[in-house]
C-alpha positions as CSV (number, residue, x, y, z in Angstrom):
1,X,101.6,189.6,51.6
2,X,103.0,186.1,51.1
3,X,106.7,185.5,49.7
4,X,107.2,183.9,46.2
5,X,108.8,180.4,48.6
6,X,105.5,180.8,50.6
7,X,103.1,180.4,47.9
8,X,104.7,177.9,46.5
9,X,104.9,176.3,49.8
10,X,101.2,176.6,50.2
11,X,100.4,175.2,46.2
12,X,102.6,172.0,47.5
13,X,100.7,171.5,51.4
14,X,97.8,171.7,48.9
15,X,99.0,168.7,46.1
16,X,100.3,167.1,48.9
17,X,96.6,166.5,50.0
18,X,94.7,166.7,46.9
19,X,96.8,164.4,44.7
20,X,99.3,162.7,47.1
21,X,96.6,162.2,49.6
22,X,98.6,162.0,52.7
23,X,97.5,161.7,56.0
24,X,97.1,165.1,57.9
25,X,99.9,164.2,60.5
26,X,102.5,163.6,57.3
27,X,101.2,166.7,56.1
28,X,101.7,168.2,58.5
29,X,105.5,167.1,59.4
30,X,106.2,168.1,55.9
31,X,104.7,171.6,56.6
32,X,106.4,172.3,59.7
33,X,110.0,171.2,57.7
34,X,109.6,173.3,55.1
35,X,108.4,176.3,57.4
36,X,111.5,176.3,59.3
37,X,113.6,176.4,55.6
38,X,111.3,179.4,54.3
39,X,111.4,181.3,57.8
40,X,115.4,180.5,57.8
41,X,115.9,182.1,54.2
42,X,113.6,185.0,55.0
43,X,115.9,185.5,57.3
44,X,119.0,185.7,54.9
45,X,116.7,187.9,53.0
46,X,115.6,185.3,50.1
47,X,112.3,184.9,49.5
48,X,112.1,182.9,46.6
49,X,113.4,179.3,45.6
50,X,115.1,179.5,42.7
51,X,117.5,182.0,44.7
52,X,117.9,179.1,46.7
53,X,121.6,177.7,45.9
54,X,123.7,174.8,48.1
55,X,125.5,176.6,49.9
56,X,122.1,177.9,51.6
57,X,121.4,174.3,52.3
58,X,124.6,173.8,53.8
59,X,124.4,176.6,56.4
60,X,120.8,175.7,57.1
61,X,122.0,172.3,57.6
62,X,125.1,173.9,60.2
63,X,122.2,175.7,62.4
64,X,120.2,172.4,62.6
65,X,123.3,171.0,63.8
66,X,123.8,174.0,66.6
67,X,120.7,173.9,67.7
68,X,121.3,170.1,69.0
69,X,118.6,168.7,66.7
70,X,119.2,164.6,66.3
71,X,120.6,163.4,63.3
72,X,117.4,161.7,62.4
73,X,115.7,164.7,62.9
74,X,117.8,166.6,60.2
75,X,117.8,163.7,57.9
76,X,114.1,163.9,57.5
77,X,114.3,167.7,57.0
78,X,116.5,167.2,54.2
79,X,114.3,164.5,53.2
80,X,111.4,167.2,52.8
81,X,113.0,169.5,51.4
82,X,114.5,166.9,48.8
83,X,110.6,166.1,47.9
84,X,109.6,169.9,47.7
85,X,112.0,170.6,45.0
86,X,111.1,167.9,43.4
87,X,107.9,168.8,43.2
88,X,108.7,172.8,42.1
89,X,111.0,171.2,39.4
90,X,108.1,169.4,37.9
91,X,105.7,172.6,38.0
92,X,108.5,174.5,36.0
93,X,108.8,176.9,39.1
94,X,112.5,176.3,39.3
95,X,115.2,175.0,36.9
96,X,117.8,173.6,39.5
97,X,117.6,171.5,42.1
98,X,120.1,172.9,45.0
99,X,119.4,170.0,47.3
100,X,121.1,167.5,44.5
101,X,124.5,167.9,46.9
102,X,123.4,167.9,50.2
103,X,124.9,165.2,52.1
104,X,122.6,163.3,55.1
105,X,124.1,163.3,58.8
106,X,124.4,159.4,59.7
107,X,122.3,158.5,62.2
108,X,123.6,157.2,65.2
109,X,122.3,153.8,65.6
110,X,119.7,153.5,69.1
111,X,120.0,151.5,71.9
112,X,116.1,150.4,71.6
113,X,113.6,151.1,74.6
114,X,110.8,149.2,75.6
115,X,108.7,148.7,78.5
116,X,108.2,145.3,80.6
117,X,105.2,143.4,80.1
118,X,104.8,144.2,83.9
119,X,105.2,148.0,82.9
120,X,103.2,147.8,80.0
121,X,100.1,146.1,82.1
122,X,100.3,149.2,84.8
123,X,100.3,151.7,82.2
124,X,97.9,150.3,80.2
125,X,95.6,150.0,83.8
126,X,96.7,153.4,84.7
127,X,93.4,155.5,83.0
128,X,90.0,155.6,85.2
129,X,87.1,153.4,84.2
130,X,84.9,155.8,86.2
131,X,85.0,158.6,83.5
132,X,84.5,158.9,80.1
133,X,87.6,160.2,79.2
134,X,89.5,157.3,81.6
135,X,87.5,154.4,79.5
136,X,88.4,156.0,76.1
137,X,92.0,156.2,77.5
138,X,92.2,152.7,78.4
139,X,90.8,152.0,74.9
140,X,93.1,153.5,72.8
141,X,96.0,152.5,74.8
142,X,94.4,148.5,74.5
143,X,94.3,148.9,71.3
144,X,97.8,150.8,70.6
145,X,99.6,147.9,72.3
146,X,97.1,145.4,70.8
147,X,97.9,146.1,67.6
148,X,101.4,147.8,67.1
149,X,99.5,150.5,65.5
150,X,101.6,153.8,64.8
151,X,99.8,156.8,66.9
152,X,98.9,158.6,63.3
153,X,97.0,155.2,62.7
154,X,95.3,155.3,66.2
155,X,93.9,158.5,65.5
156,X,92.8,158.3,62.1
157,X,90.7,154.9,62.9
158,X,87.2,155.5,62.2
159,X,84.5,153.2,63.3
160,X,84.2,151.0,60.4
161,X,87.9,150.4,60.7
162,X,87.3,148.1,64.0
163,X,85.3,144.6,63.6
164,X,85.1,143.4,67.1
165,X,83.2,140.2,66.3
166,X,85.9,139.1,64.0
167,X,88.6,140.5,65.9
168,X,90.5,142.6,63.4
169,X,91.2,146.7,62.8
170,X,91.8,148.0,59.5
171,X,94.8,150.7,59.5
172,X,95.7,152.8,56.9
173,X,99.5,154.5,56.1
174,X,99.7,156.7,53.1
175,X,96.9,154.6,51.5
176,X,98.4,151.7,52.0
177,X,95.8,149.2,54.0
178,X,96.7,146.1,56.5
179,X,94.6,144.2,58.8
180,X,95.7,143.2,62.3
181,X,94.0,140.9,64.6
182,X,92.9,142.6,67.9
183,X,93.4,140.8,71.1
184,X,90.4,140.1,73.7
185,X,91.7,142.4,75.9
186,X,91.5,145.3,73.6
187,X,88.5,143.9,72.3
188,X,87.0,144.6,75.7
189,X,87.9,148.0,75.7
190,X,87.0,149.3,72.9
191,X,83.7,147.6,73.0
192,X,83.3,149.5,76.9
193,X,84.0,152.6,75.0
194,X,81.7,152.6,72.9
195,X,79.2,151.6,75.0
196,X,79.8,154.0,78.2
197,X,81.9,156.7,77.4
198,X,81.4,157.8,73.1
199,X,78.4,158.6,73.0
200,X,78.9,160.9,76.2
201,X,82.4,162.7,74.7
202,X,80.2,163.6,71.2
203,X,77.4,164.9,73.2
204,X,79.6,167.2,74.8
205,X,80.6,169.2,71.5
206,X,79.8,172.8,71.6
207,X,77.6,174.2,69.0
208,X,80.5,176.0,67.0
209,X,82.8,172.7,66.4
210,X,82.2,170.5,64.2
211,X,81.6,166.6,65.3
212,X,83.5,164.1,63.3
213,X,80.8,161.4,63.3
214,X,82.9,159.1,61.7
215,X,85.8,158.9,64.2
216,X,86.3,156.1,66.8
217,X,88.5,158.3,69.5
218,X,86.7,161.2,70.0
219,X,88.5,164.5,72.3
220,X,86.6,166.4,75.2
221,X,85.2,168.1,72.4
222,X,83.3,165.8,70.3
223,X,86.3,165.6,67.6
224,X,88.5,163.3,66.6
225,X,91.6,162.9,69.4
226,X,94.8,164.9,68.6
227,X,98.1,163.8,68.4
228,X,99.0,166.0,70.9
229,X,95.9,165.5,72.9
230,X,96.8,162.1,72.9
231,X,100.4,162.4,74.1
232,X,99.3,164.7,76.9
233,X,97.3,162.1,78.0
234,X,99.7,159.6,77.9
235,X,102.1,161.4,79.6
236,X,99.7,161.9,82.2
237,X,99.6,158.1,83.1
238,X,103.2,157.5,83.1
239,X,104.0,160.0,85.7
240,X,101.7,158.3,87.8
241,X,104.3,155.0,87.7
242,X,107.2,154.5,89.7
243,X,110.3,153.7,88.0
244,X,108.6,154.4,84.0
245,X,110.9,155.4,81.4
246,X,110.8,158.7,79.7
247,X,108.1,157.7,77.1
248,X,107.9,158.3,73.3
249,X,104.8,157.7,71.3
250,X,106.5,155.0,69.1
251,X,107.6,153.1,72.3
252,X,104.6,150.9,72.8
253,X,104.8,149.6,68.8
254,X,108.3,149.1,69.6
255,X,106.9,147.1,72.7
256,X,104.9,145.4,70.8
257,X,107.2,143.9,68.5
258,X,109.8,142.8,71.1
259,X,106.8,141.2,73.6
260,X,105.5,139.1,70.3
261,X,109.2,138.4,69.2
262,X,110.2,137.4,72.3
263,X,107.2,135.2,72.9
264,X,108.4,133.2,69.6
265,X,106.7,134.8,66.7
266,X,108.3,135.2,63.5
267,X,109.7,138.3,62.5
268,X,108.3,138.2,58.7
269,X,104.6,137.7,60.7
270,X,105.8,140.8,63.2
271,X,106.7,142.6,59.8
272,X,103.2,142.4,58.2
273,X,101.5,143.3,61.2
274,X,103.5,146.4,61.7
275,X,103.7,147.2,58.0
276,X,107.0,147.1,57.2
277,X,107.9,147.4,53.7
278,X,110.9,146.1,54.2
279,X,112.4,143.3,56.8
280,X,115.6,144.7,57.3
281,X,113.3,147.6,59.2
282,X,111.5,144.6,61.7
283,X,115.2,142.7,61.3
284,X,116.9,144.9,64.0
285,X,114.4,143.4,67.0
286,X,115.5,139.5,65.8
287,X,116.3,136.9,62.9
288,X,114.2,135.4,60.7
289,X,112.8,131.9,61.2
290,X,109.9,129.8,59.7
291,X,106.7,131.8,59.0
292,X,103.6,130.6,60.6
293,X,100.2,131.4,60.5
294,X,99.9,135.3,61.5
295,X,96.6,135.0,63.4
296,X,97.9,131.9,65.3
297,X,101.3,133.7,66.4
298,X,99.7,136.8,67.1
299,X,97.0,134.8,69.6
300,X,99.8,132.8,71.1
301,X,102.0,135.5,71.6
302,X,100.6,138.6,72.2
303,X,100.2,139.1,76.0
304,X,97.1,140.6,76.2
305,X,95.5,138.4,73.3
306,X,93.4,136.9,75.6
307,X,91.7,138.2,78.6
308,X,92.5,136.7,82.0
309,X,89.8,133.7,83.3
């Protein structure tokens, strides 16, 4: 039988998709937050939220801290658990809000990782075109660098996101919609895909999953590729590189960014295109000059905008 903090969990996974309508991966962060908070008060023996007072909050923040998670990584639990009560503030399911007080760890600034163009070309050549799977890997890596696409963007592209006669995907963040050129290269790809290797990955669904017809990378299965499928994969390919640094699946956007910056785009141009609300986010890879055309800089610039003659 669920808890009082679990069913109200479970009433906000649900507005979170019903009337928020956020993606299934930002769901799903926020779920796996708010899990660890309910499994960590069950454990103290509370088991519903308006039981909940700071000092709880403090102490879960402590054992976050002991058990070496990153300051980030606690700042955006806090962040989640800021929203939930929010949220059972407005339904009337609680009257005070104990995460008013909580204080955010600073985050200790990065020293920013990305990958050669050199390293970026053999990872990128890494995946087999002889197999299915090896084309649709090269694909969605082409067009992960390509574009400067987050990964939860990557995945959720469906096939009437991609126009590869204009040359442009359509990506989507909590409903929020950009379009980004694609380059020949990834052009290339993607076209290959879906000529050799889609049609062969959705013919290979069993009769008891269901086919998402609609998805442009599509898993062993027949369904749309996973986050974590797609990090296994990627992982895969770098081991097979000398001298690759330990990856992370924001580390070819970051790539991205630097490669065009440092080819001379403009930073407000490299803001758009990875959709930055703000420039002080895109500001930390260089300064601002003139703004130019976007499609222009992003031809000009991009390494892999063109194919080689």
């Amino acid at each position: 039988m669920k808890t009082t903090l679990e069913r109200q969990m479970a009433q906000y996974m649900q507005y979170l998709t019903d009337e928020r309508q956020l993606s299934p991966h930002t769901k799903d962060a926020y779920e796996r937050d708010i899990q660890s908070f309910v499994r960590h008060l069950s454990a103290e023996g509370i088991e519903q939220a308006n039981e909940v007072l700071p000092v709880h909050l403090f102490h879960y923040v402590n054992w976050l801290r002991r058990q070496g998670r990153a300051a980030s990584t606690i700042t955006r639990h806090v962040a989640a658990l800021r929203a939930f009560y929010r949220y059972l503030i407005r339904e009337g399911e609680v009257s005070k809000d104990p995460t008013m007080d909580l204080e955010v760890p600073k985050s200790d600034p990065k020293q920013l990782t990305v990958l050669s163009v050199e390293q970026v070309g053999r990872l990128l050549e890494a995946p087999s075109l002889h197999t299915p799977q090896g084309i649709r890997d090269r694909a969605m890596l082409e067009t992960l660098y390509g574009t400067g696409a987050r990964v939860s963007e990557l995945l959720d592209l469906n096939i009437t996101d991609v126009n590869l006669q204009l040359g442009f995907v359509r990506c989507v963040m909590n409903r929020k919609e950009r379009i980004v050129p694609l380059g020949e290269v990834a052009i290339e790809a993607i076209r290959l895909y879906l000529e050799k290797s889609r049609e062969g990955l959705q013919s290979q669904s069993s009769g008891d999953q269901t086919q998402d017809g609609q998805a442009l990378f599509l898993n062993r299965h027949g369904q749309r590729m996973t986050r974590q499928g797609f990090w296994k994969r990627l992982r895969t390919y770098a081991a097979q590189i000398p001298d690759m640094p330990e990856l992370t699946l924001q580390m070819l956007r970051q790539t991205f960014a630097v490669h065009l910056l440092n080819n001379g785009a403009d930073i407000r141009v490299v803001q758009e295109l990875l959709g930055h609300a703000d420039a002080a986010t895109t500001q930390r890879y260089a300064s601002i000059p003139e703004k130019p055309n976007m499609k222009e800089v992003y031809s000009s610039a991009h390494p892999r905008a063109k194919k080689n003659k």
